[in-house]
PQR file of N, CA, C, O and H, with PARSE charges and radii, in Angstrom:
ATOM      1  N   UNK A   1       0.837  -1.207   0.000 -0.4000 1.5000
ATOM      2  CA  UNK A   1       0.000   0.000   0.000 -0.0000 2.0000
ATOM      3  C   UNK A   1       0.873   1.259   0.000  0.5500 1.7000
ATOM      4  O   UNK A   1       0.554   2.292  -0.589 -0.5500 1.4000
ATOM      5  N   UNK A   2       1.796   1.124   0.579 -0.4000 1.5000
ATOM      6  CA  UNK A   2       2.988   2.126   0.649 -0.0000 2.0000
ATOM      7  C   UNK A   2       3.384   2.419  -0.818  0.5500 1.7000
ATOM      8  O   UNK A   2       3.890   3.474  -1.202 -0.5500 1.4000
ATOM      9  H   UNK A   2       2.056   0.286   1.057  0.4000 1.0000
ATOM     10  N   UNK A   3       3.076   1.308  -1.616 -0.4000 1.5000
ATOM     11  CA  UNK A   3       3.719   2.062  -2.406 -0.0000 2.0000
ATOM     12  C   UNK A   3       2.710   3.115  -3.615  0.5500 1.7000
ATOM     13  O   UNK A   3       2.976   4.006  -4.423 -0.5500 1.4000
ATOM     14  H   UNK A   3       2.665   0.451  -1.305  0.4000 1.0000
ATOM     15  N   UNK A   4       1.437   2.376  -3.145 -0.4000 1.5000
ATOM     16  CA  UNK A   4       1.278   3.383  -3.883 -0.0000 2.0000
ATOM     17  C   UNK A   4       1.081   5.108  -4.014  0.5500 1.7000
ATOM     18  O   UNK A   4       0.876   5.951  -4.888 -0.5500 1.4000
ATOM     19  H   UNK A   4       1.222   1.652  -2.489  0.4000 1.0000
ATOM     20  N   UNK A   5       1.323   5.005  -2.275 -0.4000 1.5000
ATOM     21  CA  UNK A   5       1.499   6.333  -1.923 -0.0000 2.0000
ATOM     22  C   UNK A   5       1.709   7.445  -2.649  0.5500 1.7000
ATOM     23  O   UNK A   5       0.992   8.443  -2.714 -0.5500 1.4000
ATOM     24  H   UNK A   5       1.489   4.321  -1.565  0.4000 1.0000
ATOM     25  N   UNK A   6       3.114   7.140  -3.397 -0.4000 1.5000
ATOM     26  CA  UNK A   6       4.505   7.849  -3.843 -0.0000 2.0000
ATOM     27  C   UNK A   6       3.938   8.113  -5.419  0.5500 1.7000
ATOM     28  O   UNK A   6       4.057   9.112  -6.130 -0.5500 1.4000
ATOM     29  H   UNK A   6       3.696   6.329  -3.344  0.4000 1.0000
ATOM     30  N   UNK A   7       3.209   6.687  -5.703 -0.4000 1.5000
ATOM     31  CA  UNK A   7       3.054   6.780  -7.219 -0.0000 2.0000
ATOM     32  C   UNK A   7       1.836   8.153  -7.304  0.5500 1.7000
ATOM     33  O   UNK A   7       1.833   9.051  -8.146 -0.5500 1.4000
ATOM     34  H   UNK A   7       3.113   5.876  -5.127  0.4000 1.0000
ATOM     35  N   UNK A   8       0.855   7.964  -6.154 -0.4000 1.5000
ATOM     36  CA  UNK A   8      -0.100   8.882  -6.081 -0.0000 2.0000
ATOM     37  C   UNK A   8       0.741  10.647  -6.088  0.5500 1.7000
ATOM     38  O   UNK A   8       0.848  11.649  -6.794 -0.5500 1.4000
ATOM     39  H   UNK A   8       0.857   7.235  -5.470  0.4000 1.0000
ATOM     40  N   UNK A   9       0.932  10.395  -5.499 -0.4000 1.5000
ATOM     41  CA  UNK A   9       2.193  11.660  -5.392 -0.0000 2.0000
ATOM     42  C   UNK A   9       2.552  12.334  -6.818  0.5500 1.7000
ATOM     43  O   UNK A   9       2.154  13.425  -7.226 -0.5500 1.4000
ATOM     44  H   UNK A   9       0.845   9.581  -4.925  0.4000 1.0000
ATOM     45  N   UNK A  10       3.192  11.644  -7.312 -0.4000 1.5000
ATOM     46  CA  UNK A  10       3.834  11.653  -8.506 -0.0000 2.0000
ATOM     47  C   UNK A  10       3.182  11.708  -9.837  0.5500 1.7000
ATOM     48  O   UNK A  10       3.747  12.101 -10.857 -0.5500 1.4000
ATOM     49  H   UNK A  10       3.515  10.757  -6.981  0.4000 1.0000
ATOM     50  N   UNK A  11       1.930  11.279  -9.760 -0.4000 1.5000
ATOM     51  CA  UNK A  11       0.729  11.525 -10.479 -0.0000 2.0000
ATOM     52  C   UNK A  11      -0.103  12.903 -10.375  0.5500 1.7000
ATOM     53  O   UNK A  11      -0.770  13.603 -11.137 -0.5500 1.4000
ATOM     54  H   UNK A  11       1.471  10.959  -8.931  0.4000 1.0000
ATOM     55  N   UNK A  12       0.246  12.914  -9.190 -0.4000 1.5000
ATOM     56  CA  UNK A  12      -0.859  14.524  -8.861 -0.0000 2.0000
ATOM     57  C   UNK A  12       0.036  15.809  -9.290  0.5500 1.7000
ATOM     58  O   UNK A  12      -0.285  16.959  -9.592 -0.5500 1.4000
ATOM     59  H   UNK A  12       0.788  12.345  -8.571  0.4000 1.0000
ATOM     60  N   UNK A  13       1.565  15.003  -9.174 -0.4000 1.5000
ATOM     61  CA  UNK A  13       2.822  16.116  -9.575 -0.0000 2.0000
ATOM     62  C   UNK A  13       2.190  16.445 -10.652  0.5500 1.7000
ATOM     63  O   UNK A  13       1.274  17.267 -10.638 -0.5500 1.4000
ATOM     64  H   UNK A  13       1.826  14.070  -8.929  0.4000 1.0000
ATOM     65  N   UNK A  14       2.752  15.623 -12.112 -0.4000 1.5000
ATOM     66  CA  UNK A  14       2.460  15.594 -13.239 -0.0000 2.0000
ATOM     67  C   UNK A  14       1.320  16.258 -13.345  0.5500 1.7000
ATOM     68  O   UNK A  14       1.333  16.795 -14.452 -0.5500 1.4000
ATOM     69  H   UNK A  14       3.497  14.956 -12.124  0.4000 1.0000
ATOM     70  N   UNK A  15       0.344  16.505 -12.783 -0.4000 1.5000
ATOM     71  CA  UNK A  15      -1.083  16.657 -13.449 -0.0000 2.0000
ATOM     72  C   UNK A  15      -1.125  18.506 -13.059  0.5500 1.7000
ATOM     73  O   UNK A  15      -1.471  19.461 -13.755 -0.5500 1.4000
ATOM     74  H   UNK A  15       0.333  16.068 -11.884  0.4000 1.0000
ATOM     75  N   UNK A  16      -0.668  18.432 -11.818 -0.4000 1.5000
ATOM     76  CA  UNK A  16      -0.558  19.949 -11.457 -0.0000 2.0000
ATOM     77  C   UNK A  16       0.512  20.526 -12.246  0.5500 1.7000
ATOM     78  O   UNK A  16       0.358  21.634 -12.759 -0.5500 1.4000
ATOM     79  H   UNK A  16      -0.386  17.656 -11.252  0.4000 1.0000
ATOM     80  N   UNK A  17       1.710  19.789 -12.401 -0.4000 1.5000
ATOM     81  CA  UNK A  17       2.567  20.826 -13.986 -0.0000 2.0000
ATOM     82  C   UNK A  17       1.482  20.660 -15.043  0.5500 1.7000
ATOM     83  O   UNK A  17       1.140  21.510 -15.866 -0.5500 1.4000
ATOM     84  H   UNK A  17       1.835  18.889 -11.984  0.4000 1.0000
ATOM     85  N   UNK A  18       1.268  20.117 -14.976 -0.4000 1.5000
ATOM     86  CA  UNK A  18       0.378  20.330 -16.709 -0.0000 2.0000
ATOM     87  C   UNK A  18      -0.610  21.349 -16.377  0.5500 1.7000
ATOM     88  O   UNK A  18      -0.837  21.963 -17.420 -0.5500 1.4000
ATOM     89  H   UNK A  18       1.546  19.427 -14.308  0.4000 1.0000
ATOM     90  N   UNK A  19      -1.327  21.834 -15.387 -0.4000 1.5000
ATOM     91  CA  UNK A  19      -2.096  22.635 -15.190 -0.0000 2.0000
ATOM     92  C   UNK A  19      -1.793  24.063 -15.007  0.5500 1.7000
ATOM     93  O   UNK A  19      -2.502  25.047 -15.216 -0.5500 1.4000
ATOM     94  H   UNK A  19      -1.142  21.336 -14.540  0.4000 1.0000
ATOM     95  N   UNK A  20      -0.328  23.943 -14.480 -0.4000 1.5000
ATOM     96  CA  UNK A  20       0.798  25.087 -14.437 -0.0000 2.0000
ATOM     97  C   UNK A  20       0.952  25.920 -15.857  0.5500 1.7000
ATOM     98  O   UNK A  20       0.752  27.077 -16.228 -0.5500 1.4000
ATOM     99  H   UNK A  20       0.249  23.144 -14.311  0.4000 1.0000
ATOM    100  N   UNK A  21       1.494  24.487 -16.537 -0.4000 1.5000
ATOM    101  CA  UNK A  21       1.679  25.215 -18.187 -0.0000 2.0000
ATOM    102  C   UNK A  21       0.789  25.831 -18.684  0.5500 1.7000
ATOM    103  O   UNK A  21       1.168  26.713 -19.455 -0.5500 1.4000
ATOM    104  H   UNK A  21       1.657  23.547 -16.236  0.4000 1.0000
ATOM    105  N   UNK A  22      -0.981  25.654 -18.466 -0.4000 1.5000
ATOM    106  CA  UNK A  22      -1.661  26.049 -19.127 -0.0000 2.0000
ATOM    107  C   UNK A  22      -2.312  27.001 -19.162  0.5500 1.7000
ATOM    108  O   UNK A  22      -3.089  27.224 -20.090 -0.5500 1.4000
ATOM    109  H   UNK A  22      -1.289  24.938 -17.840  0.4000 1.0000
ATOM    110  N   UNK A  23      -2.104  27.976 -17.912 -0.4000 1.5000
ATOM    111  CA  UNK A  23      -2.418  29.115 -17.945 -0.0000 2.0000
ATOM    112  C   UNK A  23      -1.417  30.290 -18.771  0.5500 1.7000
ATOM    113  O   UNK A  23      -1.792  31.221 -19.484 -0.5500 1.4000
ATOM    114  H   UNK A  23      -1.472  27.795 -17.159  0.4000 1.0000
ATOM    115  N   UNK A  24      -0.282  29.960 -18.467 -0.4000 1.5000
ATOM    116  CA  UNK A  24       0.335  30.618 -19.280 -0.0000 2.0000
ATOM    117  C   UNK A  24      -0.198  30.456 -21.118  0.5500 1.7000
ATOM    118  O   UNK A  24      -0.634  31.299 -21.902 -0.5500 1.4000
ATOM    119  H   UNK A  24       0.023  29.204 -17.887  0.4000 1.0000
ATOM    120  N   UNK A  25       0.053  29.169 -21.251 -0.4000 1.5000
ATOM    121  CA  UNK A  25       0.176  29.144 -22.551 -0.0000 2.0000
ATOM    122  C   UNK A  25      -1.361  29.829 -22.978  0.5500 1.7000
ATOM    123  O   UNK A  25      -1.410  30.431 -24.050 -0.5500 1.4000
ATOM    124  H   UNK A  25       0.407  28.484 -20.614  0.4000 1.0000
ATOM    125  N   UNK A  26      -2.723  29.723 -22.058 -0.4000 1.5000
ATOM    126  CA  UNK A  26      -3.562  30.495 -22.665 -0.0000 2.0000
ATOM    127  C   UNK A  26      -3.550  31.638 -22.791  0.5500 1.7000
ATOM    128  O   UNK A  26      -4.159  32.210 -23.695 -0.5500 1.4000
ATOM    129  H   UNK A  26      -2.683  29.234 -21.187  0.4000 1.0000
ATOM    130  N   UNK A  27      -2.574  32.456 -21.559 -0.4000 1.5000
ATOM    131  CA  UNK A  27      -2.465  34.007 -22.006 -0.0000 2.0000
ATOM    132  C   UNK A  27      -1.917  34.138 -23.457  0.5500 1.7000
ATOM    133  O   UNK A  27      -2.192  34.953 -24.338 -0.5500 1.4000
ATOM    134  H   UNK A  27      -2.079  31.991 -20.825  0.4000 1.0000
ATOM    135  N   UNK A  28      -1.128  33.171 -23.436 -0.4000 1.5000
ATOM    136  CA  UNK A  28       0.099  33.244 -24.892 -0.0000 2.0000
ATOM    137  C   UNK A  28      -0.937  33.352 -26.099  0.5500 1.7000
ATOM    138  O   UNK A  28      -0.927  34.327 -26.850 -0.5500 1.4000
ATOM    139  H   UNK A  28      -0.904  32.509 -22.721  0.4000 1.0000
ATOM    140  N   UNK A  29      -1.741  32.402 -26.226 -0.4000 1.5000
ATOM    141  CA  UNK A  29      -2.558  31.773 -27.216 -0.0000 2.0000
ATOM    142  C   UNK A  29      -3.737  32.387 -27.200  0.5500 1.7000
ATOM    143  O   UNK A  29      -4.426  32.175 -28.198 -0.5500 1.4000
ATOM    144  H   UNK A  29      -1.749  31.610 -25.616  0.4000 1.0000
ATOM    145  N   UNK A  30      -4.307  33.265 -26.167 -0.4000 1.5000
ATOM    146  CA  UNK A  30      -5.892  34.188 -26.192 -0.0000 2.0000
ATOM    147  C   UNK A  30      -5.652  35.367 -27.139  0.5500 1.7000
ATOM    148  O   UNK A  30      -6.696  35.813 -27.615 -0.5500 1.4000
ATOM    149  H   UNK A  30      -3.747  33.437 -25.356  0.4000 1.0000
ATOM    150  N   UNK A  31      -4.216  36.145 -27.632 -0.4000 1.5000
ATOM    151  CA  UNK A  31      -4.377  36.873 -28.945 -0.0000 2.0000
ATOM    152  C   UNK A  31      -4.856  36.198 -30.389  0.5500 1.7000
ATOM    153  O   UNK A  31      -5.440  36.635 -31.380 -0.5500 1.4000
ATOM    154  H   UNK A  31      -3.368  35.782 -27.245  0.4000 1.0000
ATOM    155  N   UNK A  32      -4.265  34.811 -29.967 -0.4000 1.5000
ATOM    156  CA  UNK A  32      -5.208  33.762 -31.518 -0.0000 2.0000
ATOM    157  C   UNK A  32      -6.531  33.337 -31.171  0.5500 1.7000
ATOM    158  O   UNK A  32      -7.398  33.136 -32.021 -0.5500 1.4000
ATOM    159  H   UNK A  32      -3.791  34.457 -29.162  0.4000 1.0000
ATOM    160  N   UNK A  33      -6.736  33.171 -29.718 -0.4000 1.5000
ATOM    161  CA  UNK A  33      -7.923  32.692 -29.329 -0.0000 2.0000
ATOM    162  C   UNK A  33      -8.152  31.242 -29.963  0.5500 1.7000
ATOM    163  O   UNK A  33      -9.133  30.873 -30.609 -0.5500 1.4000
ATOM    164  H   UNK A  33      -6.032  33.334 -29.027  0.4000 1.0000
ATOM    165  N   UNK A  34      -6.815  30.382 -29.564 -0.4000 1.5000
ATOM    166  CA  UNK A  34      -6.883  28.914 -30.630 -0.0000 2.0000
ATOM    167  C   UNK A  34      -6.310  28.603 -28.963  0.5500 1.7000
ATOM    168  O   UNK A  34      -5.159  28.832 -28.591 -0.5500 1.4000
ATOM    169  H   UNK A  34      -6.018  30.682 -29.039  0.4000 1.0000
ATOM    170  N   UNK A  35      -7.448  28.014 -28.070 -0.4000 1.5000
ATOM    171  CA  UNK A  35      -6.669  26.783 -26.882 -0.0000 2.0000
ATOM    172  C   UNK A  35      -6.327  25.337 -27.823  0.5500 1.7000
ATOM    173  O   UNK A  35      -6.915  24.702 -28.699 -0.5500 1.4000
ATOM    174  H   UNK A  35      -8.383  27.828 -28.372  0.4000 1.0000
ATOM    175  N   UNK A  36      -5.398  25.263 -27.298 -0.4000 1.5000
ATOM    176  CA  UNK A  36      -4.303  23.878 -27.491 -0.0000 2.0000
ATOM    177  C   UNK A  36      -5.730  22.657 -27.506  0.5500 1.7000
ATOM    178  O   UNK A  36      -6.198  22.166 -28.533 -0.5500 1.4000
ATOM    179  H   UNK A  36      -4.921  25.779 -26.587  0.4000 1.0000
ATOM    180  N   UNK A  37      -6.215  22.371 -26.067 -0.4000 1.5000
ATOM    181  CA  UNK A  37      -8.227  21.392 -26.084 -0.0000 2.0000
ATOM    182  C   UNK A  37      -8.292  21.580 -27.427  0.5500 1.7000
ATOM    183  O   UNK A  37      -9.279  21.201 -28.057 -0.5500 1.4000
ATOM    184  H   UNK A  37      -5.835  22.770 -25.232  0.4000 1.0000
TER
END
């Protein structure tokens, strides 16, 4: 069970960078008004 601790962890990492990137990149991308979705 321990382990999946870490993997949980490490999953929520990943998911919160990806959520990181995407505000930026929509400021970037709202002069084309083309989201990446």
């Amino acid at each position: 069970m321990n382990n999946i601790l870490p993997s949980d962890s490490a999953a929520s990492s990943s998911s919160l960078s990806h959520l990181w990137v995407i505000p930026p990149l929509y400021v970037h991308t709202t002069d084309d008004a083309v989201p990446l979705s």
